[in-house]
DRENBAFI-933990 format. One record per residue (C-alpha): x, y, z; residue in one letter; residue number from 1. Coordinates in steps of 0.25 Angstrom, whole numbers, plus 2048, in hexadecimal, padded with zeros to 3 digits. Example, Ala and Ser with C-alpha at 12.3 -4.5 7.8 and 13.67 -1.06 7.14 Angstrom:
ATOM;831;7EE;81F;A;1
ATOM;837;7FC;81D;S;2
This chain:
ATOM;800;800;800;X;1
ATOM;805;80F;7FE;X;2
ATOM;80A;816;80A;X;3
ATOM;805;822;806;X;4
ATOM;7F7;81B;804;X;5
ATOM;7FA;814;813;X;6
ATOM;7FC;824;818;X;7
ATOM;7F0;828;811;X;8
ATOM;7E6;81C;816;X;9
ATOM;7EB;81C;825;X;10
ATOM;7E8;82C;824;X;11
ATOM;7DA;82A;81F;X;12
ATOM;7D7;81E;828;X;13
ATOM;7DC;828;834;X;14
ATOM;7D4;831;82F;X;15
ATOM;7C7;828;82C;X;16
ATOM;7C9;822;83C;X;17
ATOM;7CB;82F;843;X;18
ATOM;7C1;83A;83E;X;19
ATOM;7B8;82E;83A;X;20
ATOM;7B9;828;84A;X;21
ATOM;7B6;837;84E;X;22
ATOM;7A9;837;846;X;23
ATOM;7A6;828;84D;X;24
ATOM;7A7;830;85B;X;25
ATOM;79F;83B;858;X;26
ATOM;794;833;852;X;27
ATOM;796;82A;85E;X;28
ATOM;794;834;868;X;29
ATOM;788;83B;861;X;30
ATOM;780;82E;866;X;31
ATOM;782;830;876;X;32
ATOM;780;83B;880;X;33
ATOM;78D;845;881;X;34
ATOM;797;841;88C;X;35
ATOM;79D;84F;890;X;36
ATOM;7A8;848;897;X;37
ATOM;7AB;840;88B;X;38
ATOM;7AA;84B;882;X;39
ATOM;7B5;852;88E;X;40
ATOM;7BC;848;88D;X;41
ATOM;7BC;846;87F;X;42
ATOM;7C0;855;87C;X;43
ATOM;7CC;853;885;X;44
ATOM;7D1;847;87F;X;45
ATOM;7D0;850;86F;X;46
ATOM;7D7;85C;873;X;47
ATOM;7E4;852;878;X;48
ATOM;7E4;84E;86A;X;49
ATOM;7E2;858;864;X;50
ATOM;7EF;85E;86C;X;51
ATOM;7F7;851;86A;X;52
ATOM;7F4;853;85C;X;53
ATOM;7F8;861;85A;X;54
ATOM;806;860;862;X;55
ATOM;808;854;859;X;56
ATOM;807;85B;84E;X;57
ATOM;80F;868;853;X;58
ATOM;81B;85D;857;X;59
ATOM;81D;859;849;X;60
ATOM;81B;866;842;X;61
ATOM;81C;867;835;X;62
ATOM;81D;856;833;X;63
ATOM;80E;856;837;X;64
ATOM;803;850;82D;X;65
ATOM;7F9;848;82D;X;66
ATOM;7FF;840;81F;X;67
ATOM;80B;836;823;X;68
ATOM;816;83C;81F;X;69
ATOM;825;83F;824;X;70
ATOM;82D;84A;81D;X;71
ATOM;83C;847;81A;X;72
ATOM;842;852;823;X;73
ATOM;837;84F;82F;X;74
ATOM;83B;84D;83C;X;75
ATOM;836;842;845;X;76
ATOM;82D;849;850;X;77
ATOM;82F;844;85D;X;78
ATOM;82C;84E;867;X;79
ATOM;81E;855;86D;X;80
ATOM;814;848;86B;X;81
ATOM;81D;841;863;X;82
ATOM;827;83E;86F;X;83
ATOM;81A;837;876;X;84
ATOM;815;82E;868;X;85
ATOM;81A;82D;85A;X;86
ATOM;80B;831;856;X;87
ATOM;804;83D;85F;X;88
ATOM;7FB;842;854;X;89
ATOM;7F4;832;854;X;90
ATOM;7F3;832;862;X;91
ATOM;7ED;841;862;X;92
ATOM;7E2;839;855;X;93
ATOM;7E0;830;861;X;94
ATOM;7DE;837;86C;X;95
ATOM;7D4;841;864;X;96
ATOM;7CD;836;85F;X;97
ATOM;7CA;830;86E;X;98
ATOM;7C6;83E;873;X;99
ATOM;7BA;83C;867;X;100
ATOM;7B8;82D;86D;X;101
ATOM;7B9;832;87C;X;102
ATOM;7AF;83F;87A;X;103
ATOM;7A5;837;870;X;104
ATOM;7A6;82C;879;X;105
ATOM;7A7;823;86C;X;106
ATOM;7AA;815;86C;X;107
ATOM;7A8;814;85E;X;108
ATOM;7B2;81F;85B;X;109
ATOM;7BA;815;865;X;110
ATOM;7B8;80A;85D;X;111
ATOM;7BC;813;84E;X;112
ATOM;7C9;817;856;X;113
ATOM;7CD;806;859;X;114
ATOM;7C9;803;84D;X;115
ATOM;7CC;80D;844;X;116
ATOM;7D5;81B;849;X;117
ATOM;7DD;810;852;X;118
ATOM;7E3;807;845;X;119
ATOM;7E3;812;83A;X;120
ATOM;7EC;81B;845;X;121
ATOM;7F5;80F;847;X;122
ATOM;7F5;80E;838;X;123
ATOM;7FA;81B;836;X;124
ATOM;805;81C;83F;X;125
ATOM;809;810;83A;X;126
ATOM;80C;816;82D;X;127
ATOM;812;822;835;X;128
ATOM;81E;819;83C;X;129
ATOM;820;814;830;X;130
ATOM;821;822;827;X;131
ATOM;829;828;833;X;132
ATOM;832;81B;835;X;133
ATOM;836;81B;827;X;134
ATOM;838;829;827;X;135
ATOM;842;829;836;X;136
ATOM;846;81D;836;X;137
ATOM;84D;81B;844;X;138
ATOM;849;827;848;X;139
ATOM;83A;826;848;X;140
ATOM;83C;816;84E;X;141
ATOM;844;81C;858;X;142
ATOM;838;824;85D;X;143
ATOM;82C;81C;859;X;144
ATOM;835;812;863;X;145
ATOM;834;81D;86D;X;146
ATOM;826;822;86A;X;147
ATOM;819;81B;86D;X;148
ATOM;811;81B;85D;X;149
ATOM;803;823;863;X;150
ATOM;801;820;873;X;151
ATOM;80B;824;87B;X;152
ATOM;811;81A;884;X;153
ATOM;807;80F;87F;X;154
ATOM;808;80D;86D;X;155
């Protein structure tokens, strides 16, 4: 199969999990009763993504986007989120995507992630190692040794 074709299906299927798991949440919790705590909770749990998120992307400046890519004169990023897992910006996706699960209270948005967000992330960063392994060699096994893949301390 074409890498590039590889890149461009693991990016629609991303895609297709997450904003289409979001939209299994919200419908989810249009059928019950708002839980304000949930919905606290919830909130809580989306702005830690979304700040994860954004110091992600300050950290690797001008490497950051959203295609799989490496430039020939970029740098291997391993400071700010970086020095904690090799990818902070899936773990922010995660995070955000819980926040949803937690304030809709959505076991079916629970059951998208599992089944569908979970695999097509682990997908992704698959092909990521590889592209940044190829690219740094040594370098970027020495730190993927180091560095936990999306949970720190655990994977």
């Amino acid at each position: 199969m074409d890498k590039a074709v590889r890149q461009g299906d693991s990016a629609i299927a991303l895609r297709l999990a997450f904003y289409g798991g979001l939209v299994v949440c919200v419908l989810d919790g249009l059928g019950r009763r708002p839980s304000i705590a949930a919905m606290a909770v919830g909130a809580c749990v989306l702005v830690t993504a979304v700040v994860l998120r954004v110091w992600s992307q300050l950290a690797l400046g001008q490497a950051w986007s959203t295609r799989l890519r490496v430039e020939p004169q970029q740098p291997l990023i391993t400071a700010g989120p970086y020095r904690l897992v090799r990818h902070p910006a899936y773990l922010a996706l995660i995070i955000f995507y819980l926040g949803a699960v937690i304030a809709f209270r959505s076991i079916s948005g629970l059951m998208v992630f599992a089944l569908g967000l979970a695999p097509a992330i682990c997908h992704r960063t698959a092909l990521e190692e590889t592209a940044l392994a190829s690219h740094f060699g040594e370098q970027y096994l020495r730190y993927a040794a180091a560095t936990k893949r999306i949970l720190p301390l655990l994977f």
